[in-house]
N, C-alpha and C positions, 0 to 999 in steps of 0.2 A: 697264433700267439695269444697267451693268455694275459687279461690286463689285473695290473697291481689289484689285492681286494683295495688298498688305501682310495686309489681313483672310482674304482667301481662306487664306494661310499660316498665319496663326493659327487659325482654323479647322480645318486640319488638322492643325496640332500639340495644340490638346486632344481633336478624335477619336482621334488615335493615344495619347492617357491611359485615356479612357473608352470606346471600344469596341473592343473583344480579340475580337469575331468577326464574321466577315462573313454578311451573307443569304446565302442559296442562289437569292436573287433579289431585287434591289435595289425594282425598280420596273415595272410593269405597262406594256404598248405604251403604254396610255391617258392615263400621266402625261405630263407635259409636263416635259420635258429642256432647260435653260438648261444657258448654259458652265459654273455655278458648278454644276450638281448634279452633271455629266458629269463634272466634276474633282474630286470629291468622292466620287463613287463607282467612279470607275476608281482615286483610294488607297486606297478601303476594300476594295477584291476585291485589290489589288496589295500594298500595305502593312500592311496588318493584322497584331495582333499573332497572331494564330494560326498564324503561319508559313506553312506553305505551303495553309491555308485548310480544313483538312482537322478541319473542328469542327460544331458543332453547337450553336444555341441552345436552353437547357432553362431551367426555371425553379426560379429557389431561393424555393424555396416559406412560406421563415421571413422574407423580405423583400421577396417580390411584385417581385422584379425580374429580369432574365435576365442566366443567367453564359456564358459558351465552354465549351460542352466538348468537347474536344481527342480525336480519333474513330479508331475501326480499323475498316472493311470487315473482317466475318469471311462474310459469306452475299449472294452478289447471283445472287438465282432473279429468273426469270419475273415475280410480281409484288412481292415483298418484297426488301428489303438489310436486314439486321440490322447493327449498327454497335454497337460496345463502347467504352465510354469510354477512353483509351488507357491510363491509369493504376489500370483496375481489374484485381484477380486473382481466380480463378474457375476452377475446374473444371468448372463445367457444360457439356456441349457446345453452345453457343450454333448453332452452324452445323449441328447435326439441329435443333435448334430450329425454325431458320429452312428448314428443308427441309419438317419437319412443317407452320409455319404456311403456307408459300406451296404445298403441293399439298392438304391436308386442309381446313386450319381457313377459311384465304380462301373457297376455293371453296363452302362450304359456308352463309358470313355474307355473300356478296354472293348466294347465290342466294336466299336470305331477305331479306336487307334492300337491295339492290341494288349497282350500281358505286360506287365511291369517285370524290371527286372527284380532278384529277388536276392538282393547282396550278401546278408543276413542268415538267407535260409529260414524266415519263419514264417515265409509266403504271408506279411502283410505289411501294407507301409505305414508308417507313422505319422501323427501330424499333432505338431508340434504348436500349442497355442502360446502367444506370449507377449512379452512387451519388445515388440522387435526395435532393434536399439537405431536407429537409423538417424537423429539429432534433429526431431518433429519436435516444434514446440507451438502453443496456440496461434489454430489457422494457419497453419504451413502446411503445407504437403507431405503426407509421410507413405511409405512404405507398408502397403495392409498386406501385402503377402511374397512370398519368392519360393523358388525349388534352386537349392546349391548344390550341383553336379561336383562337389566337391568329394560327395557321400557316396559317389561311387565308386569312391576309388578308395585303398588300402590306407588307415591313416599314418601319418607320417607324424610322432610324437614330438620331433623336431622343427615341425614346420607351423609357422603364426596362426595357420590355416587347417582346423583340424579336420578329419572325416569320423561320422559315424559307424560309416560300413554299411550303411539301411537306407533304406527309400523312406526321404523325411521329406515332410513338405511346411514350410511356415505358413500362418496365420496370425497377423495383429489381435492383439485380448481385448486393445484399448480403443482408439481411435474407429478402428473396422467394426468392431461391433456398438460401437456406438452410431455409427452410423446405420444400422438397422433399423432403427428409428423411421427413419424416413424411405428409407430402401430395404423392404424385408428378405431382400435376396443376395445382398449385399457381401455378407460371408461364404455363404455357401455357394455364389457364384464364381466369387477370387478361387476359390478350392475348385471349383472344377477347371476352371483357368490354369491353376498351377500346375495341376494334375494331369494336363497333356502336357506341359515339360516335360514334368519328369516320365512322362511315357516314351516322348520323343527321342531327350537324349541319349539310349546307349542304343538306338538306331543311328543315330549321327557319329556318336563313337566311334560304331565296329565298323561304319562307313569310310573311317576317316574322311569325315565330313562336315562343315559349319552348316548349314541352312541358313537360305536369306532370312533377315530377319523378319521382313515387314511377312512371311509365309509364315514363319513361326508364329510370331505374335497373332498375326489373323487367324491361325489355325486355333489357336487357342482364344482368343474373342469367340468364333463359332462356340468350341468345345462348350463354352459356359450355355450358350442357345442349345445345344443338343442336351444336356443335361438337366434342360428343361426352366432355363431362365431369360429368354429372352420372346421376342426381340429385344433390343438394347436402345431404349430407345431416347437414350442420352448418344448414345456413340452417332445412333444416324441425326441427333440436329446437333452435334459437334460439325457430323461428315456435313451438313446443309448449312452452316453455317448460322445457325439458331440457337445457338449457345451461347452463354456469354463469356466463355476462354476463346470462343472454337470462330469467332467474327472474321469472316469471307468466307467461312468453313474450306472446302479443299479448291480452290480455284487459285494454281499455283501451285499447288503444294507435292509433291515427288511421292508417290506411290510406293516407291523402292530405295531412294535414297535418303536412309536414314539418318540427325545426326541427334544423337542422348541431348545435348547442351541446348539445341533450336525450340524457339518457342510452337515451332511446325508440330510436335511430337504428338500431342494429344489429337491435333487433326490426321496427321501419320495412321494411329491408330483406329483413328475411324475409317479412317481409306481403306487398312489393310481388310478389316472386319468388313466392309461394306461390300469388297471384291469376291474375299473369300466365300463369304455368306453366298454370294452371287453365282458363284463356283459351286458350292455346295446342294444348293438347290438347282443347278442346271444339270446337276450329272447324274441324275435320275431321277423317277419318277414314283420311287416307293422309298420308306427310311433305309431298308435296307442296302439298298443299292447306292445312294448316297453315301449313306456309313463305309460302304465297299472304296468311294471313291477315296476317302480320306484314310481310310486304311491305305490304300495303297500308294498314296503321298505318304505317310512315313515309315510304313513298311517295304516297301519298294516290290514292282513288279515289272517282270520281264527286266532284270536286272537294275530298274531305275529306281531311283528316291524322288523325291520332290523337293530338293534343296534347292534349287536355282528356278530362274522363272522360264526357262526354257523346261527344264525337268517338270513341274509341275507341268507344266501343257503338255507334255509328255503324255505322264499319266493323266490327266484328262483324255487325250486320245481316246484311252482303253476304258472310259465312262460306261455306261450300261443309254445314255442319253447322248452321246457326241454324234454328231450327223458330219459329216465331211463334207457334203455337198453345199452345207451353208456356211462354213468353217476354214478351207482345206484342209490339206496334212501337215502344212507347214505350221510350225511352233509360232516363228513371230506373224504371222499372219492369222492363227486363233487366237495370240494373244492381244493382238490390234484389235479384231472385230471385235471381242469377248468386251474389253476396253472401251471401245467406242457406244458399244449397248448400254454398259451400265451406267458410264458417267451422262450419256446424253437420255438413259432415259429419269437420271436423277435429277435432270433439268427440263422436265417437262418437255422432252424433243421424241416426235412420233411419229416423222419421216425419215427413213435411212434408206430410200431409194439412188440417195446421189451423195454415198458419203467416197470423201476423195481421200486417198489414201499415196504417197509418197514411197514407191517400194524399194527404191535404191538409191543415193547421195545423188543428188544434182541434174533429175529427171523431172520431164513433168507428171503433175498428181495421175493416178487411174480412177478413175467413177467406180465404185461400186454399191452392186445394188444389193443390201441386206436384208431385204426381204422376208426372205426363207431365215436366215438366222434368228429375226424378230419372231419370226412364227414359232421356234422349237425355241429358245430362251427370250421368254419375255421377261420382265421383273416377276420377281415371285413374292406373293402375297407378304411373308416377312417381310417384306421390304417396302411396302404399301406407304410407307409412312413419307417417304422418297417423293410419291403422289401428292399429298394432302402440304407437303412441305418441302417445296424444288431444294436446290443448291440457291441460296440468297447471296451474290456474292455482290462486294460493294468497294470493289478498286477495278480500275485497269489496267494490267499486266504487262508491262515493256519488259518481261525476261519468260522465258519459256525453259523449264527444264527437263530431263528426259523421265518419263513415269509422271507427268505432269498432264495437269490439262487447265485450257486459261478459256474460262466462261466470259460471254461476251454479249451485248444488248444494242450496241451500236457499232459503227466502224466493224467491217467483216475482216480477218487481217489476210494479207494475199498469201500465197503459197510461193516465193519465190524459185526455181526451178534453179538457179544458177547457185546459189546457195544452200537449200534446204537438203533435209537429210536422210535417213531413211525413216518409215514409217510415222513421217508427221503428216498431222489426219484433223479434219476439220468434216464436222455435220452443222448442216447451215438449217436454220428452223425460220419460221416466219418472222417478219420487222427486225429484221438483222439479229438475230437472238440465234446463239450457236455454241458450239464449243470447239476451241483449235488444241489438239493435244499432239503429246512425240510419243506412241506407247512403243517404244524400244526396249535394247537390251534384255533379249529373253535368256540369255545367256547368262546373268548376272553382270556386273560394272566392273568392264576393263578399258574404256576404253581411256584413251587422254585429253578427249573433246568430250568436257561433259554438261555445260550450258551452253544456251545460245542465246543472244542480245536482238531483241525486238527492235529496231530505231525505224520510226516509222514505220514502212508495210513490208521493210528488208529484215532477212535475220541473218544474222551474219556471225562468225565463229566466235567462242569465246574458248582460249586457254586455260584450262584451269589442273589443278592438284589430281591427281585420279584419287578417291578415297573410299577406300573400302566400305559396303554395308557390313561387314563384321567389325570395323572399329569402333564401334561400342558394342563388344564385347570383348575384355582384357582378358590377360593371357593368366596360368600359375606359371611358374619358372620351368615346368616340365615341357610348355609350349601349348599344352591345351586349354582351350577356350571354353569361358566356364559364364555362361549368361544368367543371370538373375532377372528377376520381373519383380516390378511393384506396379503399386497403384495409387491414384492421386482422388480425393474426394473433393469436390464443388457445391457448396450447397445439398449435401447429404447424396449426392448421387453418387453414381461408383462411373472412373475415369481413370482409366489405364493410363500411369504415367508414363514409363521408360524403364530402358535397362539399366541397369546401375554398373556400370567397369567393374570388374574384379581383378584386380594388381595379381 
């Protein structure tokens, strides 16, 4: 059925009110083209208010809808264009920028994490520098970077939420490179950051699959170190509690359960970094083979991905460095030990001959002696910093959560057998100085018991909500989950905020 030309007109005279930029690709071979879409989308690539088309959709991030923004080619290499908002000003050299990222920093995140997809067809992705609109005003937190998997999908000119059709990745003009000042790695770090998203996501895609978050996010903390910025060594005295956002640093704080709104998030992020890192350099012994391992968390082998924290120990298994005999084969029993190394050895703890471990709900603890584990993954040199500056932490913890661990200097707390649960674990160090953690849930978070209440030396159940680690990350209306990352600055350092919901 053909529609009136009268409608067809009106049609395109409120497109030309409400949409001021065009895709970079309308619509996929696969759709289906009537006269009225083909006349509609040869005004919006011809007539648009963008002028001569030369924009870019981003998202304003204070109203979950997409604006135009109006674009300058300053860098078109090999595999990157860097593109600058037309109306922002800057001294940064954007165009070594973009020379650094597409011979150094690419080559280095797809031989870890693989090829990008290549939506577009022009086998390079874009990055898009700008004034990202996220509602930062003097000394507030703002938004220095994000990848919107929006853009990987077909754009839909009807929808608040546009797509490019290309692998774009945002940069702050303003605030983020201003901060280089103080942090000359600052920018080019957030980019390699963003840059395993967007590597990651249409693994997760064609998965049909979310990824926990604190994996995702840690996987990208490392990515910036493998691209040759770190250590981070704001994130490890965030994680040590020598910060001045980051005070008790993680003592307490949930490894895995993450929530956007908690002021836990910035120590969040240093937990995940601090693990993954740990991960990282314990699954081999050459870059290569390390690189192998994190390829193969998101590209998946032997049929697995690395989305859950049972799945990553997974592939850990099949490391090039995994020893079984200090380990075993089981998932939540690598993931305990692996666990109990790093947080106690970020507390200065160098006996794990009698660490007690809790392997099923309402048993008594088993003694194990790690030994051999300490011998094949000790701390690795990146992480030195862990040495020179324990975990400082400076409360006492009457609540225990799972993915947690609660640092201790006096009062040992007991293991109660009649209540406790599985995989709660305690390494005891000299003059009562220890750590009691639950490293559970390798599975990811289903269960309906998800804290437990300290009172005195009993811990006893607590009821609570089940809440997904993927609720902070919002849905589009199609049902797919679309995560964005920023970042938060401190005194000119760089400090991964959170995810921001996408409606």
């Amino acid at each position: 059925m053909h529609l009136n030309y009268r409608v067809i007109a009106a049609l395109l005279f409120i497109s030309s009110i409400f949409f001021n930029c065009y895709p970079l690709l309308l619509a996929t071979q696969e759709e289906e083209k009537n006269n009225t879409t083909t006349l509609l989308g040869t005004y919006l690539l011809l007539i648009g208010n963008c002028n001569t088309g030369n924009g870019l959709w981003a998202r304003d991030l204070t109203t979950q809808s997409s604006v135009c923004v109006p674009v300058q080619l300053l860098y078109d290499g090999t595999n990157v264009q860097v593109y600058k908002e037309l109306s922002l000003s800057t001294n940064y050299n954007l165009v070594n920028f973009g020379e650094v990222f597409d011979t150094n920093i690419y080559g280095k995140l797809i031989s870890t994490f693989g090829t990008p997809s290549d939506r577009d067809g022009d086998g390079k992705i874009k990055i898009l520098v700008m004034d990202i609109k996220d509602g930062a005003t003097a000394n507030s937190a703002y938004v220095a970077g994000y990848y919107d998997p929006v853009n990987y999908f077909a754009d839909n000119f009807l929808s608040r939420i546009r797509s490019n059709y290309a692998e774009v990745l945002y940069l702050d003009g303003k605030e983020l490179i201003t901060s280089n000042n103080s942090d000359p790695n600052a920018f080019t770090s957030t980019a390699a950051h963003e840059f395993q998203h967007l590597l990651r996501f249409p693994r997760m895609y064609e998965a049909n699959q979310t990824d926990e978050l604190w994996i995702n996010e840690g996987t990208s903390e490392v990515a910036s170190d493998i691209a040759g910025f770190g250590p981070q060594t704001s994130r490890l005295d965030c994680y040590a509690g020598r910060e001045s956002r980051c005070l008790d640093g993680i003592n307490g704080v949930s490894l895995m359960d993450w929530n956007n709104s908690s002021n836990e998030v910035l120590k969040q992020y240093a937990f995940a970094y601090v693990f993954l890192k740990y991960l990282y350099e314990s699954s081999g012994t050459t870059e290569e083979q390390k690189q192998n391992f994190f390829r193969n968390s998101v590209l998946g082998v032997n049929g697995i991905r690395a989305n859950s924290t049972g799945s990553l120990m997974s592939v850990f298994q099949t490391s090039s460095n995994f020893q079984s005999t200090a380990l075993t084969t089981q998932n939540s029993d690598i993931f305990f030990r692996m666990y109990a190394l790093i947080t106690g050895y970020s507390f200065g703890l160098t006996n794990f001959t009698a660490v007690h471990q809790v392997n099923s709900s309402g048993v008594t603890p088993d003694i194990l002696d790690l030994t051999d584990a300490v011998h094949y993954y000790p701390l690795p040199t990146s992480l030195n910093r862990l040495t020179t500056n324990p975990v400082l932490p400076t409360t006492i913890k009457t609540t225990i959560k799972q993915g947690s661990t609660n640092f201790y200097t006096t009062n040992t707390p007991a293991i109660d057998n009649s209540t406790s649960r599985k995989n709660f674990g305690r390494v005891a160090g000299i003059n009562n100085k220890g750590i009691f953690f639950w490293a559970d849930s390798p599975t990811g978070f289903n269960a309906s018991i998800r804290n437990r209440k300290e009172s005195g030396e009993i811990l006893t159940p607590v009821q609570t909500k089940p809440r997904s680690l993927k609720s902070v990350i919002g849905t589009e209306g199609d049902g797919n989950r679309f995560p964005i990352c920023g970042f938060e600055f401190t005194n000119g350092l760089v400090h991964t905020y959170e995810s921001i919901p996408v409606e």
